[in-house]
C-alpha positions in Angstrom: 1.6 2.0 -19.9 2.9 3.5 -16.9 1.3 3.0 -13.6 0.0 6.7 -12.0 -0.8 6.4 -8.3 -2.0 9.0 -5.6 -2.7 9.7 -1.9 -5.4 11.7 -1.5 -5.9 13.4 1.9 -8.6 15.8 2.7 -9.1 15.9 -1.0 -5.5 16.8 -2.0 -3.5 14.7 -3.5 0.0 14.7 -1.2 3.1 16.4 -2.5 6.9 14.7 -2.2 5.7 10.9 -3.9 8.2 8.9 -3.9 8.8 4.5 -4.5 8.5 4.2 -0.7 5.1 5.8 -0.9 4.1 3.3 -2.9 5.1 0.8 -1.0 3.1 1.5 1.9 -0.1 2.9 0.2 0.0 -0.9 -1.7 0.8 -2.4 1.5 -2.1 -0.5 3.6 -4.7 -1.8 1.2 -3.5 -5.0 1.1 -3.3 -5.7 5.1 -7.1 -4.3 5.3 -8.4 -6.1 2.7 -7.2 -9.1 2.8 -4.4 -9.4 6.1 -4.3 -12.9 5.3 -2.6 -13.4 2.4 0.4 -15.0 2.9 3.5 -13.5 2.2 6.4 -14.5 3.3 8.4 -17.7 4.2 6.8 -20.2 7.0 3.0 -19.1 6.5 3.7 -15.5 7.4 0.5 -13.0 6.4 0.1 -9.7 6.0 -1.6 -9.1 9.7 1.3 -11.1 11.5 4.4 -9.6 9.6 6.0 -6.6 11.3 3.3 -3.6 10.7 5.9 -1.1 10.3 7.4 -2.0 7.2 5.8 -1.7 4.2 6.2 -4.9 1.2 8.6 -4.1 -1.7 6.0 -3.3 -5.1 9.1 -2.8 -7.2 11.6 -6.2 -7.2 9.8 -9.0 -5.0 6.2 -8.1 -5.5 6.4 -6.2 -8.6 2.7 -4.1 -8.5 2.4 -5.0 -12.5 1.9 -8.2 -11.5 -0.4 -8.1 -8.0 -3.8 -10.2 -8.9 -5.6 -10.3 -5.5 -9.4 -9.4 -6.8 -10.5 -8.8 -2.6 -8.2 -5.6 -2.6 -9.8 -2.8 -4.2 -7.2 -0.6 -4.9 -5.8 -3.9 -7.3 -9.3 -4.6 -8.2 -10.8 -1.1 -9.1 -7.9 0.8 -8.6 -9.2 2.8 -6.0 -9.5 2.1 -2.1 -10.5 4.2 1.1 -8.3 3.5 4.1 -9.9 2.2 7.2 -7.4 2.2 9.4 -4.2 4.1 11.0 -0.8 2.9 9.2 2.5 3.9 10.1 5.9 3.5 8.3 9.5 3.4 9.5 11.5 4.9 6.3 14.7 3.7 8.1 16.0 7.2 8.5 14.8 8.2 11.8 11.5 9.2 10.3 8.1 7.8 9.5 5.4 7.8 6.6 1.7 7.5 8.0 -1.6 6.7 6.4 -4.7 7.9 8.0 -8.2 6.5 8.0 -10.3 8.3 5.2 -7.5 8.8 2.7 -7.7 7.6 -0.6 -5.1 5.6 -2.5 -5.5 5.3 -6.4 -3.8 3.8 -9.0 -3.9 3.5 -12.7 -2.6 3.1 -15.8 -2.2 5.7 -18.5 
């Protein structure tokens, strides 16, 4: 069943998706639902790891395998975004999330 995921902004879904996308859409609805969770080694959380990189959904967190019930993109597969979020893509250029976009995710 493969997973099927979209940004929606200003009610259109946005064009150019890529893995890194996904990354930070996952990782934006993660840090405002639950910023946390622990993550990383020594008691790091969501809130105090660096904001401007996003967690990897594909080899250390696969998404198949997220069960965290107080995120509802995981939960319902759908979330609003609260809050500003902004990527470094390590290329010289950023991906940004803006409050009132939707992220959605599902299987088909």
């Amino acid at each position: 069943m493969p997973l099927v995921t979209e940004i929606i902004r200003s009610g259109e879904p946005l064009i150019g998706w890529d893995g890194f996308m996904l990354n930070c859409m996952y990782t934006a609805a993660l840090r405002e639902s639950c910023p946390d969770t622990e993550v990383g080694k020594d008691g790091e959380t969501l809130s105090t790891m660096p904001q401007d990189i996003p967690l990897d959904f594909f080899w250390r967190n696969p998404v198949y395998c997220l069960h965290v019930p107080e995120c509802p993109l995981v939960a319902r597969g759908e979330q609003t975004l609260l809050q500003h979020h902004e990527f470094d893509r390590g290329d010289g250029s950023t991906f940004e999330l803006f409050p009132g976009d939707r992220v959605r995710a599902w299987r088909e």
